[in-house]
N, C-alpha and C positions, 0 to 999 in steps of 0.2 A: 504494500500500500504506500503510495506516493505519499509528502508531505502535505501537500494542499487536501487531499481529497479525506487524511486522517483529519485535519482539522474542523473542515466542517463536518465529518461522520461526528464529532468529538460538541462542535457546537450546535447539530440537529438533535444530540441527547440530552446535551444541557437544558435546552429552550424548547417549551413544546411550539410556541410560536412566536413572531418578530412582537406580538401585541405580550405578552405575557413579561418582555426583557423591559418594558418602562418600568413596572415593580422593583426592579435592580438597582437598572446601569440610571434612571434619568436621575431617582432620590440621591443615588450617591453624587451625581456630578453637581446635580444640585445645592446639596450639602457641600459640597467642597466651592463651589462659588461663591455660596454662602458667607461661608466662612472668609473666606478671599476678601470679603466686599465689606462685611466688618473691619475687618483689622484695617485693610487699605485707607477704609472713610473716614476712620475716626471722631462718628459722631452721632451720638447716641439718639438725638431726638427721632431722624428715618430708620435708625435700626430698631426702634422700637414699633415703629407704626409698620414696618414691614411685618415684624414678627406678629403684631396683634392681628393686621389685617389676612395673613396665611394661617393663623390659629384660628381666626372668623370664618375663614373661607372654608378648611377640612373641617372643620366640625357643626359649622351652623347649616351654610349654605349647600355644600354638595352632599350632606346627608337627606337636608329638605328638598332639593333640584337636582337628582342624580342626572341629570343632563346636562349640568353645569361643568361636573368633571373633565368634563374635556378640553375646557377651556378655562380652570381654573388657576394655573400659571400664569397663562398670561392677564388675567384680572387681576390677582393681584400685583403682578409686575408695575402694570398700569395704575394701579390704583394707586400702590405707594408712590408711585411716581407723582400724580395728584396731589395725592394726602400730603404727602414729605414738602411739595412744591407751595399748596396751601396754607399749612402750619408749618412753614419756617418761620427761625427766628427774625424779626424786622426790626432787631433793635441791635441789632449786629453792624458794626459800622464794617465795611468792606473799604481798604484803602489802597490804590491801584501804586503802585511803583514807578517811577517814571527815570 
């Protein structure tokens, strides 16, 4: 048995199908952006509103709208984008370097 064709024999048993591998591979890469995107920002008000608005989402919303699941990444993506965008801080002076 050739290399290539052990491999996918090897990833046809793993996976019963391509829909079954978001359960895995998406949570983890998720998590690991996640993480990334804290440490990088350093700043606590959108990491908060992200994590409430993803805790909102998997337990309120796509329990009461199993329809929602499918798209419930990208809402929240979006929405903290909003929210973070909305309730920034506006007493924050920003001073440009010249």
């Amino acid at each position: 048995m050739n290399p290539i064709s052990a491999g996918s024999t090897s990833a046809r048993m793993l996976m019963c199908s391509p829909r079954s591998s978001h359960l895995y591979i998406l949570p983890s890469l998720m998590g690991a952006v996640l993480v990334q995107s804290i440490v990088a920002m350093k700043s606590l008000r959108p990491t908060v509103i992200a994590l409430a608005l993803a805790l909102v989402m998997n337990f309120v919303v796509v329990p009461a709208a199993p329809a929602t699941g499918m798209f419930a990444t990208a809402t929240v993506v979006i929405s903290s984008i909003i929210f973070s965008w909305v309730l920034r801080d506006r007493k924050k002076i920003h001073t440009s370097e010249s």
